[in-house]
C-alpha positions as CSV (number, residue, x, y, z in Angstrom):
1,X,50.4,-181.7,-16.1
2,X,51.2,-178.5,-14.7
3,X,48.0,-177.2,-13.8
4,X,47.4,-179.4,-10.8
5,X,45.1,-178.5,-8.3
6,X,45.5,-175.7,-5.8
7,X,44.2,-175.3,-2.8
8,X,43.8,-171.3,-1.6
9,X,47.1,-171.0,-3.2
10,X,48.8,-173.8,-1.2
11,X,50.6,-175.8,-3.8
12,X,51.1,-179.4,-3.7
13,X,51.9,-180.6,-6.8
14,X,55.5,-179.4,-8.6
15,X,55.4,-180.7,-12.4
16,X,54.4,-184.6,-11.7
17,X,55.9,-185.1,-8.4
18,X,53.9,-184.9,-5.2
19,X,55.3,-182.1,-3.2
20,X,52.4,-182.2,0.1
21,X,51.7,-178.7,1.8
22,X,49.6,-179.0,4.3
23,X,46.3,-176.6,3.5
24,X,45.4,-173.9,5.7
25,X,42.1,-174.1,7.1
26,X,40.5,-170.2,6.8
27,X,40.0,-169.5,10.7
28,X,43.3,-170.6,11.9
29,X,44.2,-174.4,13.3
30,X,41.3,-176.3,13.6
31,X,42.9,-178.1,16.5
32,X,43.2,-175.1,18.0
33,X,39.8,-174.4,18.1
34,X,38.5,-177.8,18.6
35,X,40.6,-179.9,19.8
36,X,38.3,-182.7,19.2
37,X,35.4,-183.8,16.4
38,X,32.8,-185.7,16.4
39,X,31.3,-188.5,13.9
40,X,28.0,-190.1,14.7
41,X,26.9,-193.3,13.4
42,X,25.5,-196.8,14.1
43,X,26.6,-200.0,15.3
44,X,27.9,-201.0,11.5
45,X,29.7,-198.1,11.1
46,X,31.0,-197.8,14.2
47,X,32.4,-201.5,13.6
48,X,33.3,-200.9,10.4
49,X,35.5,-198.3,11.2
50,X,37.4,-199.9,14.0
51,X,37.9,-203.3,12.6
52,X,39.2,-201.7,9.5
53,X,40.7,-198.4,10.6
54,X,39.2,-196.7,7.7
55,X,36.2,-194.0,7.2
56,X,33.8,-193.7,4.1
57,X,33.7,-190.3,2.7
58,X,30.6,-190.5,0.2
59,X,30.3,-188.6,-2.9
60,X,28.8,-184.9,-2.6
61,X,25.5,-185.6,-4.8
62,X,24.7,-188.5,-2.2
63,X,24.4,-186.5,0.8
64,X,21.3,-185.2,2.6
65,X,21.8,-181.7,1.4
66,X,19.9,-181.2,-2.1
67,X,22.2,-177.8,-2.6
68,X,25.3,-179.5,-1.6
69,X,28.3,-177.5,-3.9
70,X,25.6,-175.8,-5.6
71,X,25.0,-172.8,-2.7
72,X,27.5,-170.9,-3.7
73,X,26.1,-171.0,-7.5
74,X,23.3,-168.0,-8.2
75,X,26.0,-165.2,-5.8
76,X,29.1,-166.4,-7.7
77,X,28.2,-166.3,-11.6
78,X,25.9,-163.2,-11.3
79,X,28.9,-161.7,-10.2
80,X,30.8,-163.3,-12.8
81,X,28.1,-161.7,-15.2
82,X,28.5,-158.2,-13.8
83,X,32.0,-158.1,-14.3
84,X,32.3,-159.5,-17.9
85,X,29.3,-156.6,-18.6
86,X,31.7,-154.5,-16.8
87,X,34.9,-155.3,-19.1
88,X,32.7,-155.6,-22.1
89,X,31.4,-151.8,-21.7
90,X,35.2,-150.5,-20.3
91,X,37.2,-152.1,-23.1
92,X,36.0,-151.2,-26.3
93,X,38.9,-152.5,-28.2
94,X,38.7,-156.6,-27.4
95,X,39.8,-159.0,-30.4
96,X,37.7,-159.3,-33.6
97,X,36.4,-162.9,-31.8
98,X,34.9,-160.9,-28.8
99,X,33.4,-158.3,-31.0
100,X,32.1,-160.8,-33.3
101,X,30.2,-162.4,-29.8
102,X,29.0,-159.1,-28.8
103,X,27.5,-158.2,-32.1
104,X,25.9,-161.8,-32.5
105,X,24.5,-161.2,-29.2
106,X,23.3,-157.7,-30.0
107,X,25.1,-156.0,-26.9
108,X,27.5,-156.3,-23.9
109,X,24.1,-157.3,-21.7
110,X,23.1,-160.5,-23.5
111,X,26.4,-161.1,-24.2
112,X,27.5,-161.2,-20.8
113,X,24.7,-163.7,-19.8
114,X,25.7,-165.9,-22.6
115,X,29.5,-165.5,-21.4
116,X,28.5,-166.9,-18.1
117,X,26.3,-169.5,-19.6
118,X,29.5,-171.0,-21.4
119,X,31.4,-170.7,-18.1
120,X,28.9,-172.4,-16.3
121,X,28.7,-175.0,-18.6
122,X,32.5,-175.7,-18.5
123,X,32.7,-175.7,-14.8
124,X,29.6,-178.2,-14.5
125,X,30.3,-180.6,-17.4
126,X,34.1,-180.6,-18.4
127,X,35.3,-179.6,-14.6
128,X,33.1,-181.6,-12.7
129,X,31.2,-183.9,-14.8
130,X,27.5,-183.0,-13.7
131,X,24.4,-182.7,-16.1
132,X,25.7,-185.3,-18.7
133,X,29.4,-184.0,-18.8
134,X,32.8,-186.0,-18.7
135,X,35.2,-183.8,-16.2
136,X,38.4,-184.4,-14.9
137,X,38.1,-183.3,-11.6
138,X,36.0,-185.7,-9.3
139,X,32.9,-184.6,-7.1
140,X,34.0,-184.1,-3.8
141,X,33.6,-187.0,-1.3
142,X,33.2,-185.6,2.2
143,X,32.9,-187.2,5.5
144,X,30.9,-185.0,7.9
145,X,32.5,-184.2,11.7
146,X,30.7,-182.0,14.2
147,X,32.4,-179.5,16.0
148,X,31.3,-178.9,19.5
149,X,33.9,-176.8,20.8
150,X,34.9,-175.8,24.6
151,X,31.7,-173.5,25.0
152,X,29.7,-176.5,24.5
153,X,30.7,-178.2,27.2
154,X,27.4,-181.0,27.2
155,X,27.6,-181.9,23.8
156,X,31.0,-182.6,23.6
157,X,30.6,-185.3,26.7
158,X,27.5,-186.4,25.6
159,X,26.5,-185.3,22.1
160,X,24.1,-183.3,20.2
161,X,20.9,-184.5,20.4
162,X,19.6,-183.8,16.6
163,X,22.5,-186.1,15.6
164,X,21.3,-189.0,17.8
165,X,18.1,-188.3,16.3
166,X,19.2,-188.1,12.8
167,X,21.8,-191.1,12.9
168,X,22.3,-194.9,14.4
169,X,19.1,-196.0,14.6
170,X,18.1,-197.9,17.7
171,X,22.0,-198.4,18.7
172,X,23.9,-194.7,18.1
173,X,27.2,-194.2,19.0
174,X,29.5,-190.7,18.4
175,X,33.5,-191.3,17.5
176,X,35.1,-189.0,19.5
177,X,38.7,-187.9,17.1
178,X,41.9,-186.2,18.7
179,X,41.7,-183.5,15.8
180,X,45.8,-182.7,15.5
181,X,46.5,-186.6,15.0
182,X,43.5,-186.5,12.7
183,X,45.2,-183.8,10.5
184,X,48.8,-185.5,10.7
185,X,47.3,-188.8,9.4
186,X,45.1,-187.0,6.5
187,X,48.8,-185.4,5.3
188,X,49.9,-189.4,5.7
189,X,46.7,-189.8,3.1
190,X,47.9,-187.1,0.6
191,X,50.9,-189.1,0.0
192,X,49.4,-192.4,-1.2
193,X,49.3,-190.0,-4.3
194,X,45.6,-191.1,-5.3
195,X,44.0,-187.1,-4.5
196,X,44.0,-184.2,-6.6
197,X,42.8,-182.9,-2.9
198,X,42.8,-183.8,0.5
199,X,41.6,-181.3,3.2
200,X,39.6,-180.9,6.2
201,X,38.1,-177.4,7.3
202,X,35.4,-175.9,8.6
203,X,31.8,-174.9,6.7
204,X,30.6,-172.0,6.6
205,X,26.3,-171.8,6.7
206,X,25.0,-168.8,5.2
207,X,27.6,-166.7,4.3
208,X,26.1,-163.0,2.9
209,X,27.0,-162.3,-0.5
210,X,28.8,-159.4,-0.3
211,X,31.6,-161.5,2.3
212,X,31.3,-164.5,-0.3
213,X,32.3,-162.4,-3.6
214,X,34.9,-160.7,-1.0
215,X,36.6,-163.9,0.0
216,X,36.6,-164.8,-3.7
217,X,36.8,-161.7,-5.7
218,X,40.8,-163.5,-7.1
219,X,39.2,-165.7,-8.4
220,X,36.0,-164.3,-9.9
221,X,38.4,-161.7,-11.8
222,X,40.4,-164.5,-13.1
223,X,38.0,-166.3,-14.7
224,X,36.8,-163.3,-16.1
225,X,39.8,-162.5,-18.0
226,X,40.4,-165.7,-19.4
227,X,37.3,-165.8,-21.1
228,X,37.7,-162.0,-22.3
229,X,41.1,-163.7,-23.5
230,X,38.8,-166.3,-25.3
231,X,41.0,-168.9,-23.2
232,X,37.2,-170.2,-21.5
233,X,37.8,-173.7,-23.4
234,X,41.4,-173.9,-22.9
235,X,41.1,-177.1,-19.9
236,X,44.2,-176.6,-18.3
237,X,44.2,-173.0,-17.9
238,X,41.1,-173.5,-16.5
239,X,42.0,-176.2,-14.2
240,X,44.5,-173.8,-12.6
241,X,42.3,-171.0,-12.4
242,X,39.5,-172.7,-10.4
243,X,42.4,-173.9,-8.1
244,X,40.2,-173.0,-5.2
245,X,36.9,-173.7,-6.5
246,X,37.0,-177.0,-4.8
247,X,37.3,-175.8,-0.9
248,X,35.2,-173.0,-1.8
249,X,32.6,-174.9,-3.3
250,X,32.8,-177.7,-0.8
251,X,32.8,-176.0,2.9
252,X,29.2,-173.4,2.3
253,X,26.0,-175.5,3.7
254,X,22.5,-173.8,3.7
255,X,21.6,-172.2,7.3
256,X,19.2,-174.9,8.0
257,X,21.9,-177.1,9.0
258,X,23.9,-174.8,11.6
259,X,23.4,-176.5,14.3
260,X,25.5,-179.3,13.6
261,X,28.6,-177.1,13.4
262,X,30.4,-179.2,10.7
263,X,33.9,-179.7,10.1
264,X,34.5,-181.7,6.9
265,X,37.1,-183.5,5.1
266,X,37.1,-183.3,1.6
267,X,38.8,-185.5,-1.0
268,X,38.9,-185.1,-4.1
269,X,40.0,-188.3,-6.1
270,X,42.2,-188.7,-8.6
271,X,39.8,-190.7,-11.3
272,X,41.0,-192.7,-14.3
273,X,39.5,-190.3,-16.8
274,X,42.0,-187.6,-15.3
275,X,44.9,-190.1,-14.9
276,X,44.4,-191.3,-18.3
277,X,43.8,-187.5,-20.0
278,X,47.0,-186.4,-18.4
279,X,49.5,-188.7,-17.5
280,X,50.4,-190.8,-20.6
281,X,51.7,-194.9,-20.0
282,X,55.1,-193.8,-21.0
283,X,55.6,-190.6,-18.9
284,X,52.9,-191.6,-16.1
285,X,54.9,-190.6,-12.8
286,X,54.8,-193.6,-10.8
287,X,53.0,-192.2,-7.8
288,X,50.1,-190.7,-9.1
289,X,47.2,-193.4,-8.9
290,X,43.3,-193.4,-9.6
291,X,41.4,-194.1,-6.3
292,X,39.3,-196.7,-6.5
293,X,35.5,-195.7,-6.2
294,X,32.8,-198.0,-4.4
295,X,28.8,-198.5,-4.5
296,X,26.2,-198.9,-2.0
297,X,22.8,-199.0,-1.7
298,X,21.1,-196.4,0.7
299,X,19.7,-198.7,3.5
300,X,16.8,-196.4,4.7
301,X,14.7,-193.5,4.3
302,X,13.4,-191.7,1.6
303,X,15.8,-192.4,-0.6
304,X,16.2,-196.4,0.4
305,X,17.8,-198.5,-2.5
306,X,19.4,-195.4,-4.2
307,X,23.2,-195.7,-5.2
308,X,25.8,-194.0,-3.2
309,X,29.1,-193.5,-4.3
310,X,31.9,-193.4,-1.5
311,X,35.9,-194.5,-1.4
312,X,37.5,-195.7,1.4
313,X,39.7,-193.1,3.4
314,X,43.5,-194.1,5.0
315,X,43.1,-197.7,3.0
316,X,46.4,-197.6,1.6
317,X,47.7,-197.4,5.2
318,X,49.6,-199.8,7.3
319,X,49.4,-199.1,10.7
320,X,47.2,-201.1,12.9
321,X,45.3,-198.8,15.1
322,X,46.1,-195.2,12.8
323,X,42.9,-193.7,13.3
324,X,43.3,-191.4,16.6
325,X,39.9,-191.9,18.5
326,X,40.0,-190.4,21.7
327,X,36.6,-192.5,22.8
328,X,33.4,-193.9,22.1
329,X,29.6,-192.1,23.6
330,X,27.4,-194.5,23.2
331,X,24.2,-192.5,22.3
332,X,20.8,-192.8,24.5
333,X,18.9,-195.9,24.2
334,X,17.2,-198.1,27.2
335,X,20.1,-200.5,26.4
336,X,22.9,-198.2,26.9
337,X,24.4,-200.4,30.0
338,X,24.6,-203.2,27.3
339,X,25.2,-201.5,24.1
340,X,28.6,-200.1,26.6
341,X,29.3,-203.7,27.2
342,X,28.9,-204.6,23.5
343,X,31.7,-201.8,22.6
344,X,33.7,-202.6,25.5
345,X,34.1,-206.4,23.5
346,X,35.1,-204.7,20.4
347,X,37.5,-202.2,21.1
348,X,39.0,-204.4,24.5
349,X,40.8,-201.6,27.3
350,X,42.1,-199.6,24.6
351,X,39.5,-196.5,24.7
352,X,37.7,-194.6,27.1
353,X,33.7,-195.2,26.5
354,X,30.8,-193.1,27.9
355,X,27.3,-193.0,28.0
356,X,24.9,-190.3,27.2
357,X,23.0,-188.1,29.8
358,X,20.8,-187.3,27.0
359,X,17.6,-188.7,28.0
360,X,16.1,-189.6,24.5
361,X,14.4,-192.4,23.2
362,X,13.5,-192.8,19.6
């Protein structure tokens, strides 16, 4: 298929062969400007990841963000709307089919609301496969990273204190990553051939409209004129099109959760509905794969017993100790002498471990 995914115009994908280039985080190097991320958890995830040298990047719609990939939604197809109105009103001469639409929807006004319903519709159902659809491109799955930066000096030797609150339990503990060997071995990841996507980059919380349409004006014109070309239903021109829809979509959080200063990686999966649309058994390039998709159950909280989807990041990879953690903080707890000890007996001299000044106690 030659409408692979794009990402900000940073092919990786050349016909059917994997051709990696590394994405381009908007900002500059992330290593750059944080040399080092964060990733707080609990004793079985901290554990987990160590003895298996893998993370778990759950599915977007299973996160603790009820807008997550929707934020960007009411600024991006009212704008959408404007500018269909726009070319309905400037372009008097479209094809019989488009006049036919406008008539039927007595005017460019309605018609350009029902225009962006139809886009809407294929982005949600046949791109992404929410409300009852069947898409081809997966939901993203995301693991979540803090970003402390140098100004932050506390936080970044002993962590922030809403995400001891919010995470681990009784026994918390932050991952401390080296974030350039982080990005090398997520380029390792691409490889494995099993992501329309792979990338890692910084959100961005309540961006203002007016920047948002700016930053994505390319692409809002685009789809515009494919669906004045009546190509709106044609899959694979579409597919290329929302090349950067993904990143976009992915890296804008609600305000409410600046504080935590997120860096994210984002993978997006190949699934077997899109191997199996695109890539027949006879011509199926041999190192393009479906990724295989797990369930959990959600262990606590509001939403205890609910399903989450997640898939196992750097699984395919062979090296014993490939993830590049700088050290373990073991978060604040009464215990934190012991719980040192107890991580100390899992990870032998290899790491650095510290404790937390943070004097909390949940």
């Amino acid at each position: 298929m030659a409408a692979l995914m794009h990402l900000r115009g940073k092919p990786y994908n050349k016909g059917l062969g994997m051709v990696y280039v590394p994405y381009q985080p908007t900002g500059g190097p992330l290593h750059e400007r944080f040399p080092e991320l964060h990733h707080y958890t609990n004793w079985s995830g901290l554990s987990g990841i160590w003895n298996s040298q893998t993370i778990w990047a759950s599915r977007a719609d299973c996160l603790n963000d009820t807008t997550e990939i929707k934020h960007f939604s009411d600024p991006f197809f009212t704008e959408i709307q404007r500018m269909i109105y726009k070319l309905l009103k400037e372009q008097p001469n479209y094809e019989k089919e488009i006049k036919e639409f406008v008539a039927e929807s007595r005017g460019p006004a309605i018609a350009s609301r029902n225009a962006t319903n139809q886009i809407r519709d294929v982005f949600s159902k046949h791109i992404l496969g929410l409300n009852g659809g069947n898409g081809v491109i997966s939901l993203p799955f995301i693991v979540s990273l803090c970003a402390h930066g140098a100004s932050r000096e506390y936080e970044v030797k002993n962590g922030l204190l809403s995400q001891w609150r919010g995470y681990g339990g009784i026994e918390r503990y932050c991952i401390v990553f080296d974030t350039f060997e982080l990005q090398r071995v997520i380029c390792s990841e691409m490889t494995t051939g099993r992501y329309q996507g792979l990338i890692m980059d910084k959100v961005k919380y309540n961006m203002n409209d007016a920047q948002f349409l700016k930053e994505n004006s390319e692409l809002i014109n685009a789809i515009c004129e494919i669906w004045i070309n009546r190509e709106h239903e044609n899959e694979r021109k579409m597919l290329k099109v929302v090349s950067s829809f993904p990143s976009m979509a992915s890296t804008l959080k609600h305000r409410a959760f600046e504080e935590e200063q997120e860096v994210r990686i984002i993978a997006y999966p190949f699934t077997e509905e899109f191997v199996n649309r695109y890539y027949s058994t006879n011509s199926r390039d041999s190192r393009v794969f479906a990724k295989e998709i797990y369930v959990r159950e959600r262990e606590d909280g509001e939403r205890k017993g609910e399903k989450i989807h997640y898939l196992k990041l750097f699984a395919e990879m062979r090296e014993v100790r490939q993830l590049p953690i700088r050290r373990i903080i073991v978060g604040p707890s009464f215990r934190k002498n012991d719980l040192k000890n107890k991580v100390r007996d899992l990870v032998g001299n290899s790491l650095e471990i510290t404790v937390s000044d943070t004097p909390f106690i949940g």
